[in-house]
Structures are given as structure tokens and as C-alpha cells.
C-alpha positions in Angstrom: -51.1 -9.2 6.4 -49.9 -5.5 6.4 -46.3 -5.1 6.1 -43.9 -1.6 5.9 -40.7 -1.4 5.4 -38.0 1.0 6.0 -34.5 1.0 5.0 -32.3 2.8 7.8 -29.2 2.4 6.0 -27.1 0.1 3.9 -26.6 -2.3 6.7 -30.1 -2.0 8.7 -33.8 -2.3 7.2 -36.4 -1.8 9.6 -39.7 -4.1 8.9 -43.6 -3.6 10.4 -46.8 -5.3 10.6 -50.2 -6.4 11.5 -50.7 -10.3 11.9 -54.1 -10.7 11.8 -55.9 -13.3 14.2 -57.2 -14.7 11.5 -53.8 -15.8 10.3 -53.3 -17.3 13.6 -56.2 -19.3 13.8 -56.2 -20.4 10.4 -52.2 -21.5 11.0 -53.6 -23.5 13.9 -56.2 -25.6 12.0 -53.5 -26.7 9.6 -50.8 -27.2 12.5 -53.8 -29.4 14.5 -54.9 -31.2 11.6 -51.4 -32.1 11.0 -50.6 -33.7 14.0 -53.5 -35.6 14.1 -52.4 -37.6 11.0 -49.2 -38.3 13.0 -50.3 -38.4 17.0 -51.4 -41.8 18.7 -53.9 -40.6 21.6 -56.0 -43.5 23.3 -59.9 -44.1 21.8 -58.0 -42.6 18.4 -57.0 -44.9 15.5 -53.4 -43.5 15.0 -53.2 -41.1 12.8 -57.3 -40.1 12.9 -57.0 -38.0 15.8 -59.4 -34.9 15.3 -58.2 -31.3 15.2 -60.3 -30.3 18.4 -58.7 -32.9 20.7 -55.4 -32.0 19.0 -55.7 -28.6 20.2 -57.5 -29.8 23.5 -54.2 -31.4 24.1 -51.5 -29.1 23.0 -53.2 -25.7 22.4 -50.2 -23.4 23.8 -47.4 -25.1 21.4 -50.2 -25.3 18.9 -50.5 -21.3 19.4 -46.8 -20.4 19.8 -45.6 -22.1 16.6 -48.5 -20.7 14.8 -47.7 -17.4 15.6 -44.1 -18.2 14.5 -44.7 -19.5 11.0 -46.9 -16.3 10.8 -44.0 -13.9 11.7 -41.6 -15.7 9.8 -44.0 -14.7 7.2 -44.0 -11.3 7.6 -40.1 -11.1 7.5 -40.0 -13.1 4.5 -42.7 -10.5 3.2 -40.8 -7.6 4.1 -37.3 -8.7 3.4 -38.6 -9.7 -0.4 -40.7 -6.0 -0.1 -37.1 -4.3 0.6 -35.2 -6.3 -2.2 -32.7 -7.9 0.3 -30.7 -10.7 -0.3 -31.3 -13.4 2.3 -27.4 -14.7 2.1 -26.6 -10.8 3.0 -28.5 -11.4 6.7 -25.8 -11.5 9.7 -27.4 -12.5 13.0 -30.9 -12.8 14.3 -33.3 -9.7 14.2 -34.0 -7.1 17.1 -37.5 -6.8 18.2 -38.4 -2.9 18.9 -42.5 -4.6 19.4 -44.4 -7.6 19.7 -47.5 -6.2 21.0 -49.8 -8.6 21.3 -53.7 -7.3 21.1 -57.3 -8.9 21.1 -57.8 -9.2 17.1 -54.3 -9.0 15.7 -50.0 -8.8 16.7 -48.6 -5.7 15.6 -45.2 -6.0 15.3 -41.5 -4.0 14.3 -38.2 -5.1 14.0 -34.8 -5.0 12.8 -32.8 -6.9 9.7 -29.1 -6.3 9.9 -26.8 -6.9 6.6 -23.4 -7.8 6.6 -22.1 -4.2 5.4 -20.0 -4.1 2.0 -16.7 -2.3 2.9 -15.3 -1.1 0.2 -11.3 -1.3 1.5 -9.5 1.2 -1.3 -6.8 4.1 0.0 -6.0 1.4 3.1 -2.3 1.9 2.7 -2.9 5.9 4.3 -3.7 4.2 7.7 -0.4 2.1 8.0 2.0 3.6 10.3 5.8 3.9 9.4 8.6 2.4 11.8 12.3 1.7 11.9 12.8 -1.7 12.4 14.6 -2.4 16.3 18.2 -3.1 16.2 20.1 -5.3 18.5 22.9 -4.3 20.2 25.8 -6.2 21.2 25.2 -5.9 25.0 22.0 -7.7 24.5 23.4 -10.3 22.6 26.0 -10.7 25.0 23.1 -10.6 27.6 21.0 -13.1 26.0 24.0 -15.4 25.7 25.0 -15.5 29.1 21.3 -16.5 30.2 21.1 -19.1 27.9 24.3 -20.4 29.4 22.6 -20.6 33.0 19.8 -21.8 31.4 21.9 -24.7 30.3 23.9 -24.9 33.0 24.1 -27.0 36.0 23.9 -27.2 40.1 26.8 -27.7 41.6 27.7 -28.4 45.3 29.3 -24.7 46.3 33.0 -24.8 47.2 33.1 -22.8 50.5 30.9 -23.8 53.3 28.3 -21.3 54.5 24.7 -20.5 55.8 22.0 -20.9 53.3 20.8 -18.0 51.6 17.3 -17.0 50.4 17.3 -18.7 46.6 19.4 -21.4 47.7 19.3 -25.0 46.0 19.5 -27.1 48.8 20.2 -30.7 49.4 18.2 -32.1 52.8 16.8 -34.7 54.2 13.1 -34.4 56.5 10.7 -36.0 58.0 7.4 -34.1 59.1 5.3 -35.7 62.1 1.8 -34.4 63.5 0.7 -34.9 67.1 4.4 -37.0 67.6 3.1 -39.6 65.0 5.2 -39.2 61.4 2.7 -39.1 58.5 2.5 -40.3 55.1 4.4 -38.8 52.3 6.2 -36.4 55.2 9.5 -38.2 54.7 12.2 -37.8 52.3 16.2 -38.3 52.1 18.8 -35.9 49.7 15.6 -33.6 48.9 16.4 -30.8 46.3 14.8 -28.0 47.5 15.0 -24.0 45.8 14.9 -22.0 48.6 11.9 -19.2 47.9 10.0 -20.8 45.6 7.3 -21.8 47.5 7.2 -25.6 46.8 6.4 -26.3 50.6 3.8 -25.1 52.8 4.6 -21.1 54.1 7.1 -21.3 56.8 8.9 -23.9 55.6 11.7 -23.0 53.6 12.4 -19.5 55.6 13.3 -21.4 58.4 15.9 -23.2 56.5 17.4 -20.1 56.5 20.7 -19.9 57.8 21.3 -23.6 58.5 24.9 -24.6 58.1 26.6 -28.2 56.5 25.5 -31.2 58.2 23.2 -29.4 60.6 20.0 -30.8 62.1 17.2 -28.8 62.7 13.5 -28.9 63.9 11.0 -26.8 62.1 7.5 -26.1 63.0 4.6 -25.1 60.7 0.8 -25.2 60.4 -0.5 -26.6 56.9 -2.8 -24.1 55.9 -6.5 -24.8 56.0 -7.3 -25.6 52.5 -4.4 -28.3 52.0 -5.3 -30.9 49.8 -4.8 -33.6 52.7 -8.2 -33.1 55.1 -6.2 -35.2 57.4 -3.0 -32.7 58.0 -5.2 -29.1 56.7 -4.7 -26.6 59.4 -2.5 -28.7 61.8 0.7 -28.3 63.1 3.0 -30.2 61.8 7.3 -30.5 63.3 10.1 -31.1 60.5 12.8 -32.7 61.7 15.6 -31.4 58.6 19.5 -32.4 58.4 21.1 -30.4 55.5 23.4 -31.9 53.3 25.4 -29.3 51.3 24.3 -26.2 49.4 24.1 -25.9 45.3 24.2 -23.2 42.5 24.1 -22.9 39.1 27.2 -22.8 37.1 26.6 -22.0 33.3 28.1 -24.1 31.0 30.9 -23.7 29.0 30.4 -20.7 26.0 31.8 -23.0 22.9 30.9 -24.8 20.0 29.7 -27.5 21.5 27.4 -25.9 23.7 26.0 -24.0 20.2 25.5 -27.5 18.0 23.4 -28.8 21.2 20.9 -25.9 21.0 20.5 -25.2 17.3 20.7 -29.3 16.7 24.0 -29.5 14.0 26.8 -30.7 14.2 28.8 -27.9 12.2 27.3 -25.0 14.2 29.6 -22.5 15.7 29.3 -19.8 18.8 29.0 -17.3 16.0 26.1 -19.0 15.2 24.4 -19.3 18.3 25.2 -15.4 18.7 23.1 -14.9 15.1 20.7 -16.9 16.3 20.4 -14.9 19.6 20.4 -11.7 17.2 17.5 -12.4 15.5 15.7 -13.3 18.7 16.3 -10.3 20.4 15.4 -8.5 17.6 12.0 -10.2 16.7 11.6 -9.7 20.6 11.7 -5.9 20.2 9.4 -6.1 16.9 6.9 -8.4 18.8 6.6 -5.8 21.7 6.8 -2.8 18.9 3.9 -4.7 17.2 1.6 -5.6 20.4 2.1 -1.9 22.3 2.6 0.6 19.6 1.9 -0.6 15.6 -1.1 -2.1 16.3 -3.3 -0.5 18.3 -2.7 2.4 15.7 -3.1 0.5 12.6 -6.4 0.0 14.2 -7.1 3.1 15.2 -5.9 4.5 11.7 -8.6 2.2 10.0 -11.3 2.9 12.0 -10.9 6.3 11.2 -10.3 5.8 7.5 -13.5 3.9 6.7 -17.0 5.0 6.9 -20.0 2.8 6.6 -23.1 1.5 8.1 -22.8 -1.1 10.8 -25.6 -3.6 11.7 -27.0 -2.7 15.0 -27.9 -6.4 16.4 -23.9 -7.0 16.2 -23.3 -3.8 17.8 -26.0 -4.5 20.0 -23.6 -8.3 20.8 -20.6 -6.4 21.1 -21.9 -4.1 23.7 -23.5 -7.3 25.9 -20.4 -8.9 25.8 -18.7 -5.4 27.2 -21.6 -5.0 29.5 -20.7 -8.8 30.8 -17.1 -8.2 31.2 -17.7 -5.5 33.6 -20.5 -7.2 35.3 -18.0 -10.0 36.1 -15.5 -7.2 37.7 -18.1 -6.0 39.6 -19.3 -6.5 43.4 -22.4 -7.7 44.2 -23.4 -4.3 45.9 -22.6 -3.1 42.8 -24.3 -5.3 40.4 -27.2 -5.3 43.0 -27.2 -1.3 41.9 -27.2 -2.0 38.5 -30.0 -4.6 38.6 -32.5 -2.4 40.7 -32.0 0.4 38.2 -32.9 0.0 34.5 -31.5 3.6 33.9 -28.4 3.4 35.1 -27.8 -0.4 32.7 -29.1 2.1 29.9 -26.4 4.9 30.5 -23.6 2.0 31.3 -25.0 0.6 27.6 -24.8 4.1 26.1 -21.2 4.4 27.9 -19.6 1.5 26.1 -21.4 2.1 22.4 -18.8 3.9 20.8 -16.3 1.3 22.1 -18.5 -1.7 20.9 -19.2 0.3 17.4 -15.3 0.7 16.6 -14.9 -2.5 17.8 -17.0 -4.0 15.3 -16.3 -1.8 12.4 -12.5 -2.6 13.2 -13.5 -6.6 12.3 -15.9 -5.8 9.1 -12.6 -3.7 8.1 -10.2 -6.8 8.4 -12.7 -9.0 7.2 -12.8 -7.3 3.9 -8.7 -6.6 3.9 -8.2 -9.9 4.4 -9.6 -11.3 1.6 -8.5 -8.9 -0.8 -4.8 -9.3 0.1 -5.8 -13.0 0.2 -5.0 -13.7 3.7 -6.4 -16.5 5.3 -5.9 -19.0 8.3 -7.1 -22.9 8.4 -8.1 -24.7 10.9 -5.3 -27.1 11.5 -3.1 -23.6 12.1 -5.7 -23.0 14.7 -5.5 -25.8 16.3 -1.2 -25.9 15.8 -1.1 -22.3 17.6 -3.6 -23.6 20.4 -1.2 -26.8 20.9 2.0 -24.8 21.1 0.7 -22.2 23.4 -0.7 -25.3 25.8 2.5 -26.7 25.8 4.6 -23.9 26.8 2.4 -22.8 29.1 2.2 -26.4 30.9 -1.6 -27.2 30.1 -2.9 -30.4 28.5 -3.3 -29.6 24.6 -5.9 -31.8 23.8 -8.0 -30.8 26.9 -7.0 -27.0 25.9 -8.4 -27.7 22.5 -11.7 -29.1 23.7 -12.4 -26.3 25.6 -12.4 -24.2 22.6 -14.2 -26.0 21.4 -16.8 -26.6 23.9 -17.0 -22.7 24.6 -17.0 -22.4 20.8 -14.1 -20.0 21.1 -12.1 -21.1 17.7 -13.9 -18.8 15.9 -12.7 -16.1 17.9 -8.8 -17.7 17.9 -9.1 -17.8 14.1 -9.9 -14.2 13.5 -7.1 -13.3 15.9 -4.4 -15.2 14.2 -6.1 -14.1 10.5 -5.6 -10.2 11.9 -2.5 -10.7 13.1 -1.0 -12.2 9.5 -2.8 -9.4 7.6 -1.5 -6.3 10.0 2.0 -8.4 10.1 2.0 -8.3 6.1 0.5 -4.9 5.7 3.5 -3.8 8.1 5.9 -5.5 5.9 7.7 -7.3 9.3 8.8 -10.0 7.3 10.5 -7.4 4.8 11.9 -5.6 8.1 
């Protein structure tokens, strides 16, 4: 077997070879004969099945994982030949040949190494900042929503028409072709007027409708409802309204404080503290995600120089590639599909995206664990459960998506970034 080797850089090796037919066929003598000892095939005592009926029966597989033991071969050969470390490998090869000819395979390909990033003079790239202040109108701002937040509806004390955003009390009772239908009925119904909890039409016709008046309201439920019996017919409301509500905030005291920040000796003062801090890590959060990160980044891209394996560049421009594909239309994709050239030139288009993109996470990687910043998994999956719950979703079905779409990994390295920019940044020292 004839093997050359080639190192591109300190991250890529490129390896060639003949694999010899011989090889092949020998590899398939010893594959055959092993299966016979193992295969029950009728007319056979099991276990004495011969090589030729062996390869009678399964000559392809017999072939393909013949010709696989043999390449593996030939990597092991050039990888020892090159001097690389096999626990330094990241990702699976790229094949530039597999040309396969009547007496022999010739064959190139690619080894990537995970690069070694050598992370000293980092503290150049980290931006400078003031840390955001909050002033008393936004205190005073925050405080008053917090008090409609907590406070309560109320039946308004001067009659009038109902407005657009509304809380209203009514009663209704929806009927279809004259014959009242099921779940179309309710009595003191607490309705927001404009936020779209009933089917369009609905709640602009309330609209104007004064105390104690009765009113018929006609709609069509839209085609797609959820009942096939009621989708895209129209239906008559008949709707008495029974007084009009707002929100009235509670009370700005003590009391209101020791309910929202759970003690009993908490003042207003407090509360306003409390509100401080929020509005200020607020500020720093938005500072952070628009404006300290993105040129931290940028800073360390810029900073560092060294080799990247190209089979993860290669992954980080597929993934690109598929993230527009899913944008596109299928005119569009149809164009892309017909035309090899114009996927190469969208490939060459996103490259020096995908390449900062990776050396940006070889550059954490390696910052991370020399500031000793790391991330288990129960944090993982305690950020995953928050963010489902404020968001309304089902934590535990939320988490087994992740990890069914094996997206943790992804999570992890997000939340490890995150704590090393944040301490890098000093914000807890802001």
C-alpha cells in the first residue's frame, strides 16, 4: 500500500494512496471465511459454511467493508506516517478522490486537528464601557408599571361606550343556521377588547355598545377553525353587556413592596432599589447583546491567527448554506439546484463568514478554560426550564427536544460564552 502525506498546516494534513486489489481481495477471503464460522445457511452445518457460498451470498457487503478496513488502513498509515496524535482528530475526513480503477483505489483526503490557540495578549481585544446609569424617571417609570401590573379591574364609574382595549363584562350566545351550538354560550364573560381572543369581527363590533345593551353580531369563523363543524360558517352572537372595566394600580406603599420582594420588613425604598438595579442590568443586558459583544468578537477574531480545520469550516458553511436554503423560494432553490456553479459561488460567498465563525469558538474554547470557566449540565438544563416557563412552553417537552435535535451542545457553549465575555467585561464588577 502506497501512502504520501502532506502537512497543509498545523490544523490540516492531507493523506494519499494506492489500495491495491490485492488488498481487497485478500480482505475479502478473511471477511468470507469469517462469517462462515458464524452464518447458518441450509445444506451447511452451522458454522462450516465455505468462503465461496459466503461471498455467493453477500459479495457487495463482503466488498464494501473490505474496502473500508483497507482505507481505514491507509489513514492509520498516514496519520502514524505524519506523527499525529489520534486524540488531536476533530471530525470526520474530507474526500478530495476515491477513484476507483480496474487493479487498485487511488485515493486523497483530508485530516483536520483541533488547532492549539495559544490565547496570550487577549485582554487588547476587550472593549472599554461606562457602566449605564438609572435615572430617577425610569425608576419612577418602572414603578408605576409594576403598580398596573399588580393592580386590578374595576367596574368604571361613569357610564359610556366601550372603547377599543376595553375589559368587558358580557354575556353571548352564538347560533349557526338559527340552531345555538356547543360551547357558543356564556354569561358575565370577561372579554379585553383588541386582543384577539375571538374569531376576527367579533370584538370590533362590540364597539360602541352602551350598559345593559343587547346586541346581535354577525361573523364567519374563519376556514381553518379548529371546529370542522362551525369552520367557515356564519355564525349570529346575540351579546348583552354588562358594565365596562379598567385597571386601577394598586396602592404605592409598603405593603404592596413586602408582597413583591416576599419580606415582611421591606419598604417602598426598597422596592425602588430593587427597580434600580433592574433597570440598570436592563441597560447592561442590551449594552452587552447590541454593542460589547459583537465587538469582543470581532476584537478576537482579529487578534488571533492560526490554522483552522477545513472539514469544520466546511460544517459551518453547510449549516449557512441551509439557513438560506430554508429562506429561499422554490424558484429560487430550483435555480440553485440546476446550477452547481452558482452553489459554488454562494459556498465561496459565506467562507469568510463560516471561517470567523469558527475561529471565534476555537478562541473561546481555549479562553474558557484558562480563565477556568465552565458550564454543567444541570445549568443547561435550569436555563432551558426557565426560559420554557416564561415563555409559556412545557419544560420537560422543551428539554426533550434538545435533546432529541441534539441541540444542548449548542445551548452549553452559548451560556459557557456568555459567562466568559460577561467576566472578561468585568459586569459583575460594573
Amino acid at each position: 500500500m502506497k501512502v504520501t502525506v502532506n502537512k497543509m498546516d498545523d490544523a490540516n494534513v492531507a493523506v494519499g494512496g494506492e489500495i491495491d486489489n490485492g488488498v481487497i481481495e485478500r480482505n475479502i477471503d478473511r471477511l468470507a471465511k469469517e462469517a462462515g464460522k458464524q452464518m447458518k445457511v441450509d445444506g451447511f452445518r452451522k458454522g462450516k459454511v465455505p468462503p465461496h457460498v459466503v461471498k455467493k451470498l453477500h459479495g457487495d457487503k463482503l466488498r464494501q467493508d473490505a474496502e473500508s478496513e483497507a482505507l481505514k488502513a491507509l489513514m492509520d498509515a498516514g496519520i502514524a506516517q505524519a506523527g499525529v496524535n489520534t486524540a488531536d482528530i476533530i471530525g470526520e475526513p474530507i474526500f478530495k478522490k476515491y477513484d476507483k480503477q480496474d487493479d487498485k483505489i487511488e485515493v486523497e483526503l483530508e485530516i483536520s486537528l483541533r488547532p492549539n490557540v495559544n490565547v496570550e495578549g487577549y485582554e487588547k481585544a476587550i472593549p472599554s464601557f461606562q457602566k449605564p446609569e438609572a435615572t430617577d424617571e425610569e425608576v419612577e417609570a418602572k414603578l408605576e408599571e409594576v403598580a398596573q401590573q399588580q393592580g386590578s379591574l374595576q367596574k368604571i364609574k361613569r357610564k359610556r361606550m366601550v372603547r377599543d382595549g376595553d375589559t368587558v363584562l358580557i354575556d353571548f350566545e352564538g347560533f349557526v343556521d338559527g340552531e345555538a351550538f356547543e360551547g357558543g354560550k356564556a354569561e358575565k364573560f370577561s372579554l379585553k377588547i383588541g386582543s384577539g381572543q375571538f374569531i376576527p369581527g367579533f370584538e370590533d363590533q362590540i364597539i360602541g355598545m352602551k350598559y345593559d345593551e343587547e346586541k346581535e353580531i354577525t361573523v364567519t369563523f374563519p376556514e381553518n377553525y379548529g371546529s370542522k363543524e362551525l369552520a367557515g360558517k356564519e355564525a349570529m352572537f346575540k351579546v348583552k353587556l354588562h358594565e365596562i372595566q379598567e385597571q386601577v394600580p394598586a396602592e404605592l406603599n409598603d405593603e404592596l413592596a413586602q408582597k413583591l420582594l416576599n419580606d415582611e420588613k421591606a419598604t417602598l425604598d426598597d422596592l425602588k432599589a430593587r427597580l434600580k438595579e433592574q433597570v440598570v442590568n436592563e441597560k447592561l443586558s442590551k449594552l452587552y447583546n447590541e454593542e460589547l459583544k459583537p465587538k469582543l468578537v470581532e476584537a478576537l477574531v482579529e487578534t488571533f491567527d492560526f490554522a483552522l480545520p477545513n472539514n469544520i469550516v466546511e460544517q459551518e458553511i453547510d449549516a449557512k448554506i441551509n439557513a438560506k436554503a430554508r429562506e429561499m423560494s422554490e424558484e429560487e432553490l430550483a435555480s440553485y439546484k440546476e446550477n452547481p456553479e452558482k452553489v459554488e459561488a454562494l459556498r465561496e460567498e459565506v467562507r469568510e463568514e463560516a471561517q470567523n465563525s469558527v475561529k471565534a469558538t476555537f478562541i473561546v474554547d481555549a479562553l474558557a478554560k484558562a480563565q477556568e470557566v465552565s458550564v454543567d449540565d444541570q445549568e443547561v438544563s435550569q436555563a432551558i426550564y426557565y426560559e420554557s416557563l416564561m415563555s409559556g412552553q412545557d419544560p420537560q417537552a422543551v428539554i426533550k427536544y434538545y435533546q432529541e435535535n441534539n441541540l444542548l451542545p449548542a445551548v452549553k457553549m452559548g451560556m459557557i460564552e456568555d459567562k466568559l465575555f460577561g467576566k472578561l467585561l468585568g459586569l459583575d464588577e460594573k
